[in-house]
C-alpha beads as a LAMMPS data file, in Angstrom:
LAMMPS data file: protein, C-alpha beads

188 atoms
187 bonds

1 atom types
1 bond types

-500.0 500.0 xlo xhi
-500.0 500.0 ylo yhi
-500.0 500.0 zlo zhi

Masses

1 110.0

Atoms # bond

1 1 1 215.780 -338.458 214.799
2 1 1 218.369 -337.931 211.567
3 1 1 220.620 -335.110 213.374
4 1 1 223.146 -336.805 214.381
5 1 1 223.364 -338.978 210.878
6 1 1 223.214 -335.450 208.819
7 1 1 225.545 -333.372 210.883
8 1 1 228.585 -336.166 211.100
9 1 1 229.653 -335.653 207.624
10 1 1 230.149 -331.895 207.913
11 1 1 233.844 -331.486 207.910
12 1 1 235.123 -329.473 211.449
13 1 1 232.098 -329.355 213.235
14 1 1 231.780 -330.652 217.116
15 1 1 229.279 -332.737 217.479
16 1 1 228.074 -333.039 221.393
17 1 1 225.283 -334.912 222.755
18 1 1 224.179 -333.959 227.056
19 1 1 222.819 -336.686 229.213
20 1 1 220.785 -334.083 230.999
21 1 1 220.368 -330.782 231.843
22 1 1 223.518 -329.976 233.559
23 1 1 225.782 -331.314 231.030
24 1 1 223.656 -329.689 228.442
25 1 1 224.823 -326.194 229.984
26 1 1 228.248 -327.316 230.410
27 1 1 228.215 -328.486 226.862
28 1 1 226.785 -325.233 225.508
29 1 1 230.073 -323.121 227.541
30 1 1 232.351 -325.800 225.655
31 1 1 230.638 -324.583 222.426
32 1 1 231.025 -321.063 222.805
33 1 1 234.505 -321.418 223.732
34 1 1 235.659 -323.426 220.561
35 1 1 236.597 -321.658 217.838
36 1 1 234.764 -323.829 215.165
37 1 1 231.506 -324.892 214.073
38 1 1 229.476 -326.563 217.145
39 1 1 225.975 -328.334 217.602
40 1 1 224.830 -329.591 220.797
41 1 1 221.950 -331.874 220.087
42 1 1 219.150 -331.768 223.194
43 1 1 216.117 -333.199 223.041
44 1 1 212.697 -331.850 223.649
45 1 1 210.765 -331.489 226.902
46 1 1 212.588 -330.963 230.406
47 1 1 215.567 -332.937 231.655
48 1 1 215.960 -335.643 234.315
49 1 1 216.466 -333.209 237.392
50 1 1 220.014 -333.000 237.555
51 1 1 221.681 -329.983 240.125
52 1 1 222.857 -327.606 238.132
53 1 1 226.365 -327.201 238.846
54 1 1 226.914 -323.153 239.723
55 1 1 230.196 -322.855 237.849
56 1 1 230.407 -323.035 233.933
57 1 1 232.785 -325.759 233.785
58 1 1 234.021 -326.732 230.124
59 1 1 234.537 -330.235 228.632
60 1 1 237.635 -331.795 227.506
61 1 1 236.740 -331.871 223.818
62 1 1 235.999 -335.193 222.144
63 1 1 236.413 -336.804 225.496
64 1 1 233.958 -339.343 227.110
65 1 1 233.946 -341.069 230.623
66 1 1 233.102 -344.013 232.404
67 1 1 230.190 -344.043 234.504
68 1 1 229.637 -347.231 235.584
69 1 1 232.743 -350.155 235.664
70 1 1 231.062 -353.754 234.568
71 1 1 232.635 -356.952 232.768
72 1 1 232.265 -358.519 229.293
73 1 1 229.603 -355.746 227.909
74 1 1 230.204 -351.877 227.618
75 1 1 227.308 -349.253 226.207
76 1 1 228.287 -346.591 225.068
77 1 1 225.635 -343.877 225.933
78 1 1 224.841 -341.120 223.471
79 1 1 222.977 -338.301 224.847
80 1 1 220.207 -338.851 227.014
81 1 1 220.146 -342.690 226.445
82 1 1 222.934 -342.556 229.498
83 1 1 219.710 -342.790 232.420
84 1 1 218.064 -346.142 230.829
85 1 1 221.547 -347.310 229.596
86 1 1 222.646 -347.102 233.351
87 1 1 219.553 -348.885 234.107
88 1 1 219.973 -352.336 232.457
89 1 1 223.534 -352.352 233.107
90 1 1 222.937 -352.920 236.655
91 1 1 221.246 -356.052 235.262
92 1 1 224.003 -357.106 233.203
93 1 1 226.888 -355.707 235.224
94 1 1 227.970 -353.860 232.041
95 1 1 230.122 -351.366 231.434
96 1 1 228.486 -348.124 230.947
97 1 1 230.506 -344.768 229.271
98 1 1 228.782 -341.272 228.247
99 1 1 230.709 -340.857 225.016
100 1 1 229.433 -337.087 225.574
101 1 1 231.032 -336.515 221.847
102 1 1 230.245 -337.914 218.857
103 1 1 232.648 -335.946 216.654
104 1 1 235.225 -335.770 217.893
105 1 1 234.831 -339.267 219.126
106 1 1 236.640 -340.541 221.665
107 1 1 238.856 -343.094 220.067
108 1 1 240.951 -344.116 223.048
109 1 1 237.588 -344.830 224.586
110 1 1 236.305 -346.873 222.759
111 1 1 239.573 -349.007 221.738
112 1 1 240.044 -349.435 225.306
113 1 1 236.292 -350.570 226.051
114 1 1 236.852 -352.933 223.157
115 1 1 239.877 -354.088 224.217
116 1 1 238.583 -355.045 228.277
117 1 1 235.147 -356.651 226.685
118 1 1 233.516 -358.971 224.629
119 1 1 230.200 -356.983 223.141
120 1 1 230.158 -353.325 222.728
121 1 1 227.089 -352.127 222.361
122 1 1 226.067 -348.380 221.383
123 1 1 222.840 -346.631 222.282
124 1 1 221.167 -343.185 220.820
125 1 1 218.229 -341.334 220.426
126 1 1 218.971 -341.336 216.715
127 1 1 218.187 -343.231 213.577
128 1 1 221.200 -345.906 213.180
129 1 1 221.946 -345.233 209.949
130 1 1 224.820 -343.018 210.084
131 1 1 223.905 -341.986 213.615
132 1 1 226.590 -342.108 216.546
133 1 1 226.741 -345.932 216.592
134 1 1 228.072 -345.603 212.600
135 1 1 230.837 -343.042 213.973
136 1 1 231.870 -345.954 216.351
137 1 1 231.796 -348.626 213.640
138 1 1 234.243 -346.423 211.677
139 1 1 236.316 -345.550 214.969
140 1 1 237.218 -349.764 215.383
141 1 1 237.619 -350.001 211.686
142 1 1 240.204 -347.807 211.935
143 1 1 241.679 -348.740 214.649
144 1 1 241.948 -352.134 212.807
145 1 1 239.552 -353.255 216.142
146 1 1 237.900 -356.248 215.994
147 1 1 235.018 -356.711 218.315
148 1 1 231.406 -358.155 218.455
149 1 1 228.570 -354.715 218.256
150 1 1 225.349 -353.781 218.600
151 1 1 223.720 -351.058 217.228
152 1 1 220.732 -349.557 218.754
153 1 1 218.700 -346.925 218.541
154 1 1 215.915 -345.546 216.127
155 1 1 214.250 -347.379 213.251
156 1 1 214.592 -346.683 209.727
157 1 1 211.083 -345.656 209.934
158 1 1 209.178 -342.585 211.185
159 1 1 208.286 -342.791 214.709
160 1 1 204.761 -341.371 215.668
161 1 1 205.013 -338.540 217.749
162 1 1 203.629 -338.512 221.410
163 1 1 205.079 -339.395 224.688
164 1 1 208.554 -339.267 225.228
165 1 1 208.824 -342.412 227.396
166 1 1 206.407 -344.376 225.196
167 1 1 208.306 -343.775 221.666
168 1 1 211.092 -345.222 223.387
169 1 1 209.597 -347.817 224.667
170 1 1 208.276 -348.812 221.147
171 1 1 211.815 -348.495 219.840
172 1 1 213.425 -350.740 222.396
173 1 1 215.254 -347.944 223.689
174 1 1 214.038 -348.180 227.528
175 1 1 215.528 -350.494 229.864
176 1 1 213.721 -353.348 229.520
177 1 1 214.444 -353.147 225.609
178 1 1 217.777 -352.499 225.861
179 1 1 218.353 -355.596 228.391
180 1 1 216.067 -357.842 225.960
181 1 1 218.499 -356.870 222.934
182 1 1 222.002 -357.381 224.620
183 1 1 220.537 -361.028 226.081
184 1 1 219.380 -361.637 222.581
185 1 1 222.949 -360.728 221.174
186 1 1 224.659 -362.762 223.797
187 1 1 222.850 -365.243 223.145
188 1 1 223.945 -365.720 219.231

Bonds

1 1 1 2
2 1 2 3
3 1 3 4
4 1 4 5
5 1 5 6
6 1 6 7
7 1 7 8
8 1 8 9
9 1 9 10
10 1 10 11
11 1 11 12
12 1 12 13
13 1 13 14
14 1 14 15
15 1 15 16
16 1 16 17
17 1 17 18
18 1 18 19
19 1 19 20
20 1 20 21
21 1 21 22
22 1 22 23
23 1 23 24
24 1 24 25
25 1 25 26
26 1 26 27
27 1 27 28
28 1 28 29
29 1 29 30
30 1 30 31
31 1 31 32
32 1 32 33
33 1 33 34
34 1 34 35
35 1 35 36
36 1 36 37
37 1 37 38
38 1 38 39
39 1 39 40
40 1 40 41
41 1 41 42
42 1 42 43
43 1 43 44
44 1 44 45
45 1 45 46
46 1 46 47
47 1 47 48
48 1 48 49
49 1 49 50
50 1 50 51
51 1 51 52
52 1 52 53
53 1 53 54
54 1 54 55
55 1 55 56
56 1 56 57
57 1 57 58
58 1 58 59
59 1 59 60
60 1 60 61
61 1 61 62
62 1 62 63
63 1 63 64
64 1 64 65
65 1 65 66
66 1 66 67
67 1 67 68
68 1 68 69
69 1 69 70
70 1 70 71
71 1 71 72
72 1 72 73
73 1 73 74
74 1 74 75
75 1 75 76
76 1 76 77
77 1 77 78
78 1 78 79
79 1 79 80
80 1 80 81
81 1 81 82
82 1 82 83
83 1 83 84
84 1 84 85
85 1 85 86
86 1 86 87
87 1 87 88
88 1 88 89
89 1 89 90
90 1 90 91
91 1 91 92
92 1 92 93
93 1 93 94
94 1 94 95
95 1 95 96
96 1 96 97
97 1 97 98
98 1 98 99
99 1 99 100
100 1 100 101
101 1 101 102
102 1 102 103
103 1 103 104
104 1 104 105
105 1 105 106
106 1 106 107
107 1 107 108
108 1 108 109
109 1 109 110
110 1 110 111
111 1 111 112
112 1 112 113
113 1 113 114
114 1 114 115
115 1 115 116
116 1 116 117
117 1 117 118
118 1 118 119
119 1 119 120
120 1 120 121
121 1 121 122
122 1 122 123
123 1 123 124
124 1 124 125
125 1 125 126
126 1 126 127
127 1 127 128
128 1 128 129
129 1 129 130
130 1 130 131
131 1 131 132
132 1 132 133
133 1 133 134
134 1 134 135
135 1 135 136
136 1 136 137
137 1 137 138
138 1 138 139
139 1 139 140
140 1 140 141
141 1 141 142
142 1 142 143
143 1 143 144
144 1 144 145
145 1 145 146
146 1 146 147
147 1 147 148
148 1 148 149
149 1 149 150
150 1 150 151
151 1 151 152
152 1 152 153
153 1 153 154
154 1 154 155
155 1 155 156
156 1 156 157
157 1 157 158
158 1 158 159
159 1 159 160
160 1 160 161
161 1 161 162
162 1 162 163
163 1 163 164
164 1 164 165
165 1 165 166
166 1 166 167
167 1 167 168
168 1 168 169
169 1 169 170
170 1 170 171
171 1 171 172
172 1 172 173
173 1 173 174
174 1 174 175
175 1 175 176
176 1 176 177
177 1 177 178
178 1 178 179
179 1 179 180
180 1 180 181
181 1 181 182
182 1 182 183
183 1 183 184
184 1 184 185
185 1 185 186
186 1 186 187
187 1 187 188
């Protein structure tokens, strides 16, 4: 829950977060190929199903990627938010990107997101408080970006433990919560 908020401020050090199992593996051959500090932040429990791909294909380091084209909203997915993000953007027809990195982040993403829509709206399995949507925040800033955001992910509370599906649920994070937010910021 504070990972991602206590890791970004540790000068040099790759910061990667998988959307599932296969990118998880992928993630952890980018890792031992840089020369550098790297975490690769996975959850508990098993992944969605994803193939595994046979090869052990490295990332492009601090690069991200669209995965779904939409108008006026984009999400930017941290981690294994990507599934439910993908969900209520076929709702909204929004914009959906696995940022896959959030230090390096992908600046050129996320200026170019920004610059094609009106809300841009970041999504983790962290606390927000320096989490992953922060790194963003500080991305646009300097950029000198301007552009309505939305920050979600984990309370500045603990969570109880217990089902995966259900803490997320409490936290807004599924796809119903995530649709309910974005309407309720669209609607200010």
């Amino acid at each position: 829950a504070f990972d991602l908020s206590f890791l970004g401020c540790v000068p040099n050090l790759v910061i990667m977060t998988p959307a599932d199992e296969n990118e998880c593996r992928q993630m952890l051959t980018t890792a031992y190929r840089i020369d550098g500090p790297t975490a690769v932040r996975y959850p508990r429990g098993s992944g969605p199903g994803t193939p595994i791909s046979p090869t052990l294909d490295v990332l492009p380091v601090g690069k991200g990627e669209i995965r779904r084209p939409g108008k006026d909203v984009a999400i930017l997915a941290f981690g294994t938010l990507l599934a439910p993000a993908l969900e209520a953007a076929s709702r909204l027809d929004a914009t959906v990107a696995n940022m896959r990195f959030v230090k390096p982040l992908d600046d050129a993403l996320v200026a170019q997101l920004a610059g094609s829509h009106d809300l841009l709206v970041t999504i983790e399995e962290n606390v927000i408080e320096g989490g992953a949507g922060s790194a963003v925040l500080e991305s646009l800033q300097r950029q000198g970006i301007k552009v309505a955001v939305l920050l979600l992910g984990l309370p500045d509370r603990f969570v109880d433990h217990g089902d995966s599906a259900l803490q997320l649920s409490d936290c807004g994070l599924d796809r119903a919560g995530i649709v309910a937010a974005i309407r309720a910021k669209l609607a200010e």
